[in-house]
C-alpha positions as CSV (number, residue, x, y, z in Angstrom):
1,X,-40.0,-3.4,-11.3
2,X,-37.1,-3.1,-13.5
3,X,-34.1,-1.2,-12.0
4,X,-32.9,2.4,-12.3
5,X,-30.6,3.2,-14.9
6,X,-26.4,4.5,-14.2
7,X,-26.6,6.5,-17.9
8,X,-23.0,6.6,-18.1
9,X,-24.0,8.6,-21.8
10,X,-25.9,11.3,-19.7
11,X,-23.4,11.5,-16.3
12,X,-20.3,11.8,-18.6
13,X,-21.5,14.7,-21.0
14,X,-22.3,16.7,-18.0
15,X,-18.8,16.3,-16.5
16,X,-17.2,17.2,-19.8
17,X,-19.2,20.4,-19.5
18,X,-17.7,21.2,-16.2
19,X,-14.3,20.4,-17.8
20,X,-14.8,22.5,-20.3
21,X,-15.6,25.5,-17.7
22,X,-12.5,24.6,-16.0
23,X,-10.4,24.9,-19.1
24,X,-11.4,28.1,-20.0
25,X,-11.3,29.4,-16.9
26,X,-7.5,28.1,-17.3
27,X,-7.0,29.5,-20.7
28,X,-7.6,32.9,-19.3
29,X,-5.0,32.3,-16.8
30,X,-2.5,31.4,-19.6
31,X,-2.6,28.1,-19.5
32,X,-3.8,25.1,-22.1
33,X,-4.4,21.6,-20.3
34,X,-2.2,19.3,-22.1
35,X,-2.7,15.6,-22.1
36,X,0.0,13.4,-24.1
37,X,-0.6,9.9,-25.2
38,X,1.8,7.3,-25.8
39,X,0.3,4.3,-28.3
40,X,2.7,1.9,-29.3
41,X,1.9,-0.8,-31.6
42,X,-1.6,-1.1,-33.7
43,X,-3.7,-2.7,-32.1
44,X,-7.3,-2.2,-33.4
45,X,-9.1,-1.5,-29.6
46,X,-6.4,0.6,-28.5
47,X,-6.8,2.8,-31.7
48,X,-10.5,3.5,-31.0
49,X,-9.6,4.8,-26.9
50,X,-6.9,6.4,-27.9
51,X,-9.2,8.5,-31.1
52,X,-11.6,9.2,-28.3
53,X,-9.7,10.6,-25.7
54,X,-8.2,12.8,-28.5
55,X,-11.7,13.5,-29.4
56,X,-12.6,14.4,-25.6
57,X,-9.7,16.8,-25.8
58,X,-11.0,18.9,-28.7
59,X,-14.7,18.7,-27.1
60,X,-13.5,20.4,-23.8
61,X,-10.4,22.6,-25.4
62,X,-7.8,20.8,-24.5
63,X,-4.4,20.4,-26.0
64,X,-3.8,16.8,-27.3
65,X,-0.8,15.3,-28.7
66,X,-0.6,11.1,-29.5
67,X,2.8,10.0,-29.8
68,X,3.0,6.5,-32.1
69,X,5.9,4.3,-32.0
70,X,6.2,0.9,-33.7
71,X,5.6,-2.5,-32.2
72,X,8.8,-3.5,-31.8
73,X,10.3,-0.1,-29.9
74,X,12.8,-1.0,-27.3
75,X,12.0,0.0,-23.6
76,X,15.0,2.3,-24.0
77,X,13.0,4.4,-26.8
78,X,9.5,3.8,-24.9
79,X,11.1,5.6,-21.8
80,X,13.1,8.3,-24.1
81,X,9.5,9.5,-24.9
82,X,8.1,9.3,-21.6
83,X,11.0,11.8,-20.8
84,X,10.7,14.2,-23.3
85,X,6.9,14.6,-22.1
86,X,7.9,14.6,-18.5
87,X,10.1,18.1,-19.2
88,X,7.4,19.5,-21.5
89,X,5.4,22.4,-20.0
90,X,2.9,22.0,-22.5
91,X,1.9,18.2,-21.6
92,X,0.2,18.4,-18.3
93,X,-1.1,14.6,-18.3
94,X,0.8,11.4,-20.0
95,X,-1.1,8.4,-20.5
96,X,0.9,5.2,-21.9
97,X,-2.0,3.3,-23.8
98,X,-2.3,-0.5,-22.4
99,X,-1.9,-3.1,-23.1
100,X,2.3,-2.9,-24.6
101,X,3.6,-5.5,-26.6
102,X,4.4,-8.7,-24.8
103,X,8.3,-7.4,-24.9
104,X,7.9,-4.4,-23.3
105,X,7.6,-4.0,-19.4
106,X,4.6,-2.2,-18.4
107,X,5.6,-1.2,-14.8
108,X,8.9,0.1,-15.7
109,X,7.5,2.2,-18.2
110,X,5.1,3.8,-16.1
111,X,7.2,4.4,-13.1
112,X,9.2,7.2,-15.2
113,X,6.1,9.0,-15.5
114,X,6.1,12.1,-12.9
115,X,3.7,11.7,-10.2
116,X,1.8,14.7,-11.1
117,X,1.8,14.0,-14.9
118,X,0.2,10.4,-14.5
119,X,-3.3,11.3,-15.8
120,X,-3.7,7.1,-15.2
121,X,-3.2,7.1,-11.3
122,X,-1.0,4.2,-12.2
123,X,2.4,5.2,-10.8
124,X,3.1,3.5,-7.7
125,X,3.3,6.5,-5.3
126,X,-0.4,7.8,-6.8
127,X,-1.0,3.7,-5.8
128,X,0.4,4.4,-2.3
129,X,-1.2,7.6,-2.0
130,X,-5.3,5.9,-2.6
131,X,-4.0,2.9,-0.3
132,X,-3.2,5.6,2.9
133,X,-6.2,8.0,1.7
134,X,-4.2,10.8,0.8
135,X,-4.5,13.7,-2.1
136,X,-3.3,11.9,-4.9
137,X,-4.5,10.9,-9.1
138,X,-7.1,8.0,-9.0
139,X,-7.3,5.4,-11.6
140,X,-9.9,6.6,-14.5
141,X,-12.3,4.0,-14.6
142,X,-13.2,3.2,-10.5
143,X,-13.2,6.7,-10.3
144,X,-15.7,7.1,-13.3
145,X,-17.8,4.8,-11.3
146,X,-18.2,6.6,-8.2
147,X,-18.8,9.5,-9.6
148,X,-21.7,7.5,-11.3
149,X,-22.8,6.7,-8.2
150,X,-22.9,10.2,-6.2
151,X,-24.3,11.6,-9.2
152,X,-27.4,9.3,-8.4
153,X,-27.7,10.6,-5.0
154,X,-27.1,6.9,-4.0
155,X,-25.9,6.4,-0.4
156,X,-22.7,4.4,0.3
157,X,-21.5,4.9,4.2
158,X,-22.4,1.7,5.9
159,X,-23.3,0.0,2.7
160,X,-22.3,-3.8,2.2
161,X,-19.8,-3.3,-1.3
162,X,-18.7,-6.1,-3.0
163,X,-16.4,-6.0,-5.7
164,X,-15.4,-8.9,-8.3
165,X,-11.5,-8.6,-9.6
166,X,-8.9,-8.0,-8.1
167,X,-7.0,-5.4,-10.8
168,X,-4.6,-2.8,-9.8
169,X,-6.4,-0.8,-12.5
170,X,-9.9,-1.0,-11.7
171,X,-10.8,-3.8,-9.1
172,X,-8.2,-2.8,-6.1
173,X,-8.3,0.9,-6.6
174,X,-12.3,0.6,-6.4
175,X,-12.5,-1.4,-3.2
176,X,-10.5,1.4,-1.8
177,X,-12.8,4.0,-2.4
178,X,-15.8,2.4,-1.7
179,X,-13.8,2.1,2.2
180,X,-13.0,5.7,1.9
181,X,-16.5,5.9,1.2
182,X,-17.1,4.4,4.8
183,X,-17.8,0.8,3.4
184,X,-17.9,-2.0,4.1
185,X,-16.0,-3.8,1.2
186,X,-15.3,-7.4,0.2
187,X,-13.3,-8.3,-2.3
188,X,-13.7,-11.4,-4.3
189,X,-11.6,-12.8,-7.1
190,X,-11.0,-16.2,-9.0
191,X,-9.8,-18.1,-6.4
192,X,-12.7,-16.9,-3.8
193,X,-15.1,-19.9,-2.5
194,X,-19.1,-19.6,-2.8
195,X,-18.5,-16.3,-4.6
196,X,-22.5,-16.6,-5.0
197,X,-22.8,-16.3,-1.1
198,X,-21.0,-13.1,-0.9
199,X,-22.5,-11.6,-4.0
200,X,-26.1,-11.8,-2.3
201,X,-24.8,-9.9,0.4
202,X,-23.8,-7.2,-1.5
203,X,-25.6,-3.6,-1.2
204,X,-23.5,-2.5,-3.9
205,X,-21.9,-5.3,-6.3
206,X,-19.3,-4.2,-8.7
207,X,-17.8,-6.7,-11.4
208,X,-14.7,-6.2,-12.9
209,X,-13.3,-9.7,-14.3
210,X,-13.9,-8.9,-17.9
211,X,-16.1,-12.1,-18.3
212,X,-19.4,-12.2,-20.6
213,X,-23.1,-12.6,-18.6
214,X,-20.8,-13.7,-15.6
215,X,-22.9,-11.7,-13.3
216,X,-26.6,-13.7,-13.4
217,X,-29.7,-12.5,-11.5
218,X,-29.5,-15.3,-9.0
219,X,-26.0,-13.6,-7.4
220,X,-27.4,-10.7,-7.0
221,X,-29.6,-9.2,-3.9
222,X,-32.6,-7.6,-4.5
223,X,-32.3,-3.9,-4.9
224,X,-28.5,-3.9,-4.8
225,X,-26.8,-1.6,-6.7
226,X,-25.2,-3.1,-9.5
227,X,-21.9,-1.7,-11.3
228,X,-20.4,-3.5,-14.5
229,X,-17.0,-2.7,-15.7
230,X,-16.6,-5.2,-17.8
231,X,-16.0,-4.6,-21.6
232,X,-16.6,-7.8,-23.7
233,X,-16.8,-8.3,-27.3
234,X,-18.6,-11.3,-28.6
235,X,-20.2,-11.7,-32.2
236,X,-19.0,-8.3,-32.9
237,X,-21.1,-6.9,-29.8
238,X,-19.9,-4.9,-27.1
239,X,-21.3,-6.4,-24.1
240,X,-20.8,-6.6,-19.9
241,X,-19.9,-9.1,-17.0
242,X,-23.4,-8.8,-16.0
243,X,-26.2,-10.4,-18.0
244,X,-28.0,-6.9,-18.0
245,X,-31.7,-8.6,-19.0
246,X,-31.5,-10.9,-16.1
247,X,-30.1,-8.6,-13.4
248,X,-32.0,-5.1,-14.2
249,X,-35.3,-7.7,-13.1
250,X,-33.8,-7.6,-9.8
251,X,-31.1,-4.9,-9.1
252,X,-32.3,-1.2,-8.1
253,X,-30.1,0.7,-10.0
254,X,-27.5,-0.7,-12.8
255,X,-24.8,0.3,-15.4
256,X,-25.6,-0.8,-19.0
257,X,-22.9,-2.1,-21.6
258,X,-22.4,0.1,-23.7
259,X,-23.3,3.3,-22.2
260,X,-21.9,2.9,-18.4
261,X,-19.1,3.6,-16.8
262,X,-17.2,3.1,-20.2
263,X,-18.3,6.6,-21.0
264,X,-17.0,7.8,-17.6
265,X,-13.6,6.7,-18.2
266,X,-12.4,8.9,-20.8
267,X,-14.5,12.0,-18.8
268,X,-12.7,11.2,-15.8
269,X,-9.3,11.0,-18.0
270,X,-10.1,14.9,-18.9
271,X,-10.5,16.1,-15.3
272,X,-7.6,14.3,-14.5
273,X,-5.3,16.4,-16.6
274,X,-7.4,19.2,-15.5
275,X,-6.5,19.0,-11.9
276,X,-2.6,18.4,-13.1
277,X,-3.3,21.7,-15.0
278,X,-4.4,23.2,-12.2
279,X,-1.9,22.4,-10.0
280,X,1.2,23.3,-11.9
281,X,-0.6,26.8,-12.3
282,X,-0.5,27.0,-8.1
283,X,2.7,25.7,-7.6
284,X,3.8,28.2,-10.1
């Protein structure tokens, strides 16, 4: 029987619905979610994320403002920006598209982001705050994915969790909440040994390497769960880590590429800078 299908399509149009509620509801409050983003350079894949987020915006009423630099902007301007957004009251969430040129350091330029503004959960306190479980932002993408997976109803405490990549954007930030989702999580990566060994244990098995078909039916247990982040272009197709004919043969429940957690990403983005919204309206 072929497995259960993650319609990442289907999950994220009914979260941009309940966006959308939240945002009016903060309209009549006086206040417009904001969400900033910074896209420096060209580069052809980064143009089409950073069109759909501002698409996303206008879908659930949100403010949205891309800032374009050129490629070869010093870190000196890159961080000017990220200022000027930081004192904006309109701009409730900054996102600094990735990848950056080659010359310009990525870590530097997203530690000047406020906290509360960093819509990407990127900044190294939101990073400290998933590590020790507390109220923080959460990475777009692993988040995406859980959501996926509550919305199905599917049960995690106790579960065997595997994840494939090690990331601090999608692979580490997952693993830790699958723990906080009570568990039990292995993490595996390119230098792990018999990776096949601890696949097949895996209740839930979550690839994030970014490698074509890497995933094949024969690492995966029967019935498991089956969560693919990956995002792989080859022959002009859009395609996963996980050879999706093969595995959905075997798995109970998978994420298709497209149409998975790719979907959830830029959903998850909006709430994001919802919640910000929300909580510079309590503070104040």
């Amino acid at each position: 029987m072929a497995a259960n299908i993650l319609d990442g399509k289907a999950i994220s149009a009914e979260l941009k619905v309940k966006v959308a509620e939240r945002v009016a509801a903060l309209k009549a409050r006086g206040v417009t979610p904001g969400l900033a983003v910074i896209l420096v350079g060209n580069d052809p894949a980064s143009e089409i994320y950073v069109r759909n987020k501002g698409k996303g915006c206008e879908e659930t009423g949100m403010l949205s403002r891309t800032v374009r630099m050129d490629a070869d902007t010093t870190q000196e301007a890159l961080e000017a920006e990220i200022e000027k957004l930081n004192e904006d009251p309109d701009i409730h969430g900054i996102l600094v598209q990735l990848p950056l040129p080659k010359h310009l350091n990525e870590q530097a330029a997203l530690s000047r982001i406020l906290p509360e503004k960093d819509v990407d959960g990127f900044h190294l306190m939101n990073v400290g705050r998933l590590a020790a479980g507390a109220e923080g932002v959460v990475p777009c993408t692993p988040k995406g994915a859980l959501y996926m997976l509550q919305s199905a109803g599917i049960e995690l405490a106790g579960k065997e969790a595997v994840v494939i990549g090690r990331s601090n954007i999608v692979g580490k930030p997952m693993a830790m909440l699958l723990l906080q989702q009570n568990c039990t999580v292995t993490v595996c990566h390119s230098k792990t040994k018999n990776l096949k060994e601890h696949t097949r244990q895996a209740d839930i098995l979550v690839s994030a390497v970014g490698k074509p078909h890497f995933v094949t039916a024969d690492m995966v247990k029967p019935g498991a769960v089956v969560v693919d982040v990956g995002i792989n272009r080859v022959d002009g197709k859009v395609i996963g880590d996980v050879d999706f004919e093969q595995v959905k043969e075997i798995a109970g429940w998978i994420t298709p590429v497209p149409g998975g957690v790719g979907r959830m990403t830029i959903a998850m983005l909006l709430s994001n800078t919802a919640d910000a919204a929300e909580r510079t309206l309590n503070r104040e």
